[in-house]
N, C-alpha and C positions, 0 to 999 in steps of 0.2 A: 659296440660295447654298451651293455644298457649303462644308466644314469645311477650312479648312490644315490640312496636314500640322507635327505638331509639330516645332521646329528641336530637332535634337539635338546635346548638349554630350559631348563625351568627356573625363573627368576622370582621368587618369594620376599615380597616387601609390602610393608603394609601402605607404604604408599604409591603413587605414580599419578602421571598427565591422567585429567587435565588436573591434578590436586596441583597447591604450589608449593608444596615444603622442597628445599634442594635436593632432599636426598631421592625423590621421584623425578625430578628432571634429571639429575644427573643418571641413575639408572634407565632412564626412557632415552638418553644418547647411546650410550652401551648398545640397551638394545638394539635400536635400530641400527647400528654398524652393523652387528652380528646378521642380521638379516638381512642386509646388505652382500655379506659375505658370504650370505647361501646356507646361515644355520634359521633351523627352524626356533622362535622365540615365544615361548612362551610365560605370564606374568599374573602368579597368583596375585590378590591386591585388594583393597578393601574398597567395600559399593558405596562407602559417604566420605566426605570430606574428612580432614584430620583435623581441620581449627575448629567446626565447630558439631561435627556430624551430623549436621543439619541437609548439606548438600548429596543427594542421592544419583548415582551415574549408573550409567547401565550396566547389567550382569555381564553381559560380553558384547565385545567391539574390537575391533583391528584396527591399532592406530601404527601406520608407517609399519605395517606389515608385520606387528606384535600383535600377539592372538594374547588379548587382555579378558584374565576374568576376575571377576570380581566377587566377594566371599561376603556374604551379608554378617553381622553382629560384631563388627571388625573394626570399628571404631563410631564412639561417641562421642567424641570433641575432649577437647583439653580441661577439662572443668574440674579436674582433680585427679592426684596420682592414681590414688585406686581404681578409678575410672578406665583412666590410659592404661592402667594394668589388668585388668582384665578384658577387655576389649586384645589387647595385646595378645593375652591369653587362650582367647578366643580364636584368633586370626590363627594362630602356628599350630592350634591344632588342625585345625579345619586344612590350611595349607599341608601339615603333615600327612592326612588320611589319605585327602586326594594327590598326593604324591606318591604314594605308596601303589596307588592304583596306574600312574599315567605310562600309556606305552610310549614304547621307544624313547625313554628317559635315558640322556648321555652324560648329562653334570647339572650342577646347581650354582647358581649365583644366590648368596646371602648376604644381607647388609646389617646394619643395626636400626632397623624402624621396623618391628618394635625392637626394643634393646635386648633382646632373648629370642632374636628369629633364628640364630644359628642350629636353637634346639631342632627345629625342623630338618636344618639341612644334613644335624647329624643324626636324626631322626633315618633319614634316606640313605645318611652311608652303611650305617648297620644293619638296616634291613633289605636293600637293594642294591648294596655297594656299588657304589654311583657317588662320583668325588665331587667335590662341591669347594668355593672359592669365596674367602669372607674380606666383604669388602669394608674395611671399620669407614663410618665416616663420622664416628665420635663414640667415645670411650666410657663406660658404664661398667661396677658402680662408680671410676674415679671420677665422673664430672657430680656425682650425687653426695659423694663424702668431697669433694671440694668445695662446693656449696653448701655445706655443713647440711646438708636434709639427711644424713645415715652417716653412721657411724663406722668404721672400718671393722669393727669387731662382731658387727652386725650380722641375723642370721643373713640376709637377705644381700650382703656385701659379701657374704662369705659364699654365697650360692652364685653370684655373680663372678666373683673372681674362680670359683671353681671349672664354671660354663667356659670363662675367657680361657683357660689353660687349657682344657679339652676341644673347643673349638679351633685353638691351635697348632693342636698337639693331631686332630683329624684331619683337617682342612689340606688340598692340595698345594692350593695358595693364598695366602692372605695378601691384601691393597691397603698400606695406609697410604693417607693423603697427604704427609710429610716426614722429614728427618726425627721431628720430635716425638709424633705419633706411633712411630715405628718403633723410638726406643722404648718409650712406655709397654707397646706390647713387647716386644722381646725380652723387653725387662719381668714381664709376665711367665713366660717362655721362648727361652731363642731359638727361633725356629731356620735357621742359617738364609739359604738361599731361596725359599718358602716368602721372606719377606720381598713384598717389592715397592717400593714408593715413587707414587704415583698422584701428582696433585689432579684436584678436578678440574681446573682451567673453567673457561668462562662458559656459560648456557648458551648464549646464543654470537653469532658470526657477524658486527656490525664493518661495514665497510669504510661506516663514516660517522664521526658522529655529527648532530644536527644544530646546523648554525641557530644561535642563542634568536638572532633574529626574524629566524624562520621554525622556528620551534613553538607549534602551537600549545605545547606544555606550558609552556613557558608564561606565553602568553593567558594562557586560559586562569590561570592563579596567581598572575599580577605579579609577574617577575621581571618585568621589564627595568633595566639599570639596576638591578640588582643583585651582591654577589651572594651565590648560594653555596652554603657549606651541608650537605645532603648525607644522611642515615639513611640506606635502600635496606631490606633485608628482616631479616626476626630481631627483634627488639627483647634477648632473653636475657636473662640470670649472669649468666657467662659472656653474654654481650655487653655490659653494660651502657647504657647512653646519660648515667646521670653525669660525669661530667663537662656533657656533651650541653645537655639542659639548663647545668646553672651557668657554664659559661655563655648562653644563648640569653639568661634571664641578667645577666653582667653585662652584657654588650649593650653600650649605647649608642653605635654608631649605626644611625639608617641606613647605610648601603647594603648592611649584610645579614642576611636573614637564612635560619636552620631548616630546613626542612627532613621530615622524619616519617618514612613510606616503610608502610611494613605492619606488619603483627607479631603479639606474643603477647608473654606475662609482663613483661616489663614497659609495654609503651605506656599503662598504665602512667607510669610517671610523667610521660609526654602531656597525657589529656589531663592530668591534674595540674599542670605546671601552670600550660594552656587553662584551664578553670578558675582556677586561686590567683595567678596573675594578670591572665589577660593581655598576654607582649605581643606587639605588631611583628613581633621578626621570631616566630616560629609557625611552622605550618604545619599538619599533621592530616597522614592522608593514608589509606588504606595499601596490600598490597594490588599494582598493576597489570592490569591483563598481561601476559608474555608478548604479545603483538604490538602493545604501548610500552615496550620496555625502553626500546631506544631512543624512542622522546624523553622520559621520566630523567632516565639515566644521561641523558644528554643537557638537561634543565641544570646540572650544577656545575658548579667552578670549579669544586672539590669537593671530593669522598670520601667521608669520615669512615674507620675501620677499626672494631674495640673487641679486646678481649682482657680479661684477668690474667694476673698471672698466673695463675692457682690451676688455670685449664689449658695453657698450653699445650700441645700434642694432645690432650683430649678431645679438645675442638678444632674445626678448622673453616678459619673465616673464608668462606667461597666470595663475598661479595666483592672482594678487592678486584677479581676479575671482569667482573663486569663494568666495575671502573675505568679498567687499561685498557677495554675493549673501546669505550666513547674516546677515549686518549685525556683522562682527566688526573691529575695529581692525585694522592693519597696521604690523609690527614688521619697517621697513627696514633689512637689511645689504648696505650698498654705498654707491657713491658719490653723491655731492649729484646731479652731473648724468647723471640717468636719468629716463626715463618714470616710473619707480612715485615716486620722491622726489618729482619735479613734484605727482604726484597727494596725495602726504600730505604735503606742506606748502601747496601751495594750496589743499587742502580740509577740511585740518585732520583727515586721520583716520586718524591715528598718528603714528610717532615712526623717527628713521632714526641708525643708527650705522654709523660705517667699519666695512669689514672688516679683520677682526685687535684691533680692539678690543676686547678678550675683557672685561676691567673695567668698561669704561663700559657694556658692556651688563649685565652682572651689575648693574650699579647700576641698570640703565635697569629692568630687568626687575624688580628690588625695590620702586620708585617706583611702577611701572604698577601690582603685586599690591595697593598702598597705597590706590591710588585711589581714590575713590568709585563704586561700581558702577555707581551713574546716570550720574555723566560716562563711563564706560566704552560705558555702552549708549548714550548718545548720541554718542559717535562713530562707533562700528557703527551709528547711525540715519544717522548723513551717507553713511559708507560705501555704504550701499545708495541715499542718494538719487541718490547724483550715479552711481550705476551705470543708475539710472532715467534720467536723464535725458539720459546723455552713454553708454553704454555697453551698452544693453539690445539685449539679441541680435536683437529685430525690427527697430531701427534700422539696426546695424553688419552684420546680416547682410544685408538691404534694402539697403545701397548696393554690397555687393560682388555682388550679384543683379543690379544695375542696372547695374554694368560691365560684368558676363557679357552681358546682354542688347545692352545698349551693342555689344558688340565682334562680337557675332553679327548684326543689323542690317546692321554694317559688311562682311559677308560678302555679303549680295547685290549689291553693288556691284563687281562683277570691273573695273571700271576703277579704283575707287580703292584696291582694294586692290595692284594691278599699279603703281598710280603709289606706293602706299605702298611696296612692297620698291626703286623705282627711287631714293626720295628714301634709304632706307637702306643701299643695296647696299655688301657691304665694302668 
């Protein structure tokens, strides 16, 4: 009996490996499952880097058996919204055209990088009807009117929120990343069983993490004896690290020293802190190759984790994962009601303070240094169980493989997918 032809997935995102922003690794897992499983992967994606467009990657290459191409004019680095927006602009057309053209097209995967890539993939269902599955892995315009940069009544909020309602109202299935996430869209439009929640779990599978004394991170940046309280990750707007910062410029106890790995708009505060004060107990270092991660990530005691409250279910902090993976406690800044809070009081593994609290954490963070190193390592031993058990990337990535699969399926049926746009038409 000859062989099927493999169903191929078109995955449209403006970024991907080797860029680092998460939302390209965590769609470079995906893929590679899906290929794995015998579907053909294919990854429109832009040819420079996203922090500063400076870095140029090759037009096309096959990584872990994803046929990657890459769309030149697709990104200029961060340097300003209009910038990121047209560039943005740029990419989903170009992705649209050449979609339009690709054979043997079976479904689409779309995310939110750029924040309006959905237009693409509904771009593809009206013209090629070919169902497509939108993965939010943060929430536009509400994280833009939370951070007061637009207005709600805005044209440009209102052309956002119009996109989000017809993106859901087409889409086979939508992934958010949590409970909160989820209702924000539904709250959008409820889209019933359509919704599925689905956190990202951690980037990479450590087995172990690395003893502090055999850890040449550690070593290398003079951390020997002492205890590190670590910011891995983007240093944005909705992350905030400044009460992270004054309480690091508060501390005057030598043992314990901040370090703060990563980019964005916001580390800015790190390197002026670091300028204007000059304190021995903060460090500030770039982000780390993906193959130094488990050293880096193994360097601290504890993993600082921030968000406003203002962008709950808008965002969703991925780094806490990579925490539970080393088996390191988690030292929440932000409010009660969020995803990471849920997780470290229901599991007991770690400790949470408001933001702006700059005191109570200076205090929090004296107490923790006091601890018993055994209770210490045994909450980074829960840390990583319950990432085993509720969180391990072949779980979480296994069910959003299985909605991709799911939604492509639903593509050989030309009648139900015909009666699907008739039940949603604007």
């Amino acid at each position: 009996m000859p062989q099927s032809k493999p169903r191929t997935l078109l995955i449209i995102t403006q970024v991907y490996l080797p860029d680092t922003p998460a939302v390209g690794q965590l769609i470079s897992e995906a893929a590679a499952m899906m290929v794995s499983r015998g579907f053909r992967v294919i990854v429109y994606t832009s040819n420079r880097d996203y922090e500063t467009g400076r870095t140029r990657y090759p037009s096309r290459e096959t990584i872990n058996g994803v046929e990657v191409v890459r769309l030149p004019w697709s990104s200029f680095g961060k340097g300003s919204l209009l910038i990121r927006m047209l560039a943005g602009l740029l990419f989903v057309k170009q992705a649209s055209i050449r979609g339009l053209f690709l054979r043997g097209l079976d479904g689409v995967l779309v995310s939110t990088a750029p924040p309006f890539a959905s237009m693409a993939a509904i771009f593809l269902r009206l013209f090629r009807r070919k169902p497509f599955t939108y993965w939010a892995m943060d929430l536009n315009p509400d994280q833009m009117i939370a951070m007061g940069t637009m207005s709600e009544r805005s044209l440009v909020a209102r052309f956002f929120n119009r996109l989000n309602r017809m993106t859901l109202r087409r889409c086979a299935a939508t992934i958010a990343m949590d409970r909160f996430m989820a209702d924000r869209l539904n709250a959008k439009l409820d889209i019933g069983d359509r919704m599925h929640v689905i956190a990202p779990g951690p980037m990479d599978k450590f087995e172990a993490p690395v003893p502090h004394q055999d850890n040449p991170f550690r070593k290398e940046h003079g951390l020997q004896d002492k205890f590190v309280i670590m910011y891995s990750g983007n240093h944005g707007l909705t992350t905030p690290v400044t009460t992270l910062v004054k309480a690091a410029l508060a501390t005057t106890d030598p043992r314990i020293v901040y370090m703060f790995i990563g980019g964005g708009i916001a580390k800015q505060e790190v390197e002026d802190a670091i300028r204007d004060h000059a304190p021995d107990n903060i460090i500030s270092l770039p982000y780390q190759p993906l193959s130094e991660l488990r050293h880096s990530l193994s360097a601290a005691d504890v993993h600082a984790v921030t968000i406003l409250p203002e962008v709950v279910g808008v965002i969703h902090p991925c780094k806490i994962y990579g925490a539970m993976g080393v088996r390191r406690p988690i030292l929440m800044v932000g409010p009660e009601e969020s995803h990471v809070s849920d997780l470290v009081e229901a599991e007991d593994i770690g400790w949470r303070v408001d933001n702006g609290d700059v005191d109570g954490l200076v205090r929090l963070v004296r107490s923790i240094v006091d601890m018993d190193p055994a209770d210490l390592a045994a909450m980074g031993e829960r840390a990583h169980q319950v990432l085993e058990h509720r969180f391990s990337k072949e779980r979480l990535f296994g069910m959003v493989c299985r909605t991709l699969s799911d939604m492509m399926h639903v593509n050989g049926d030309e009648a139900a997918v015909t009666r699907q746009d008739e039940d949603h038409a604007d």
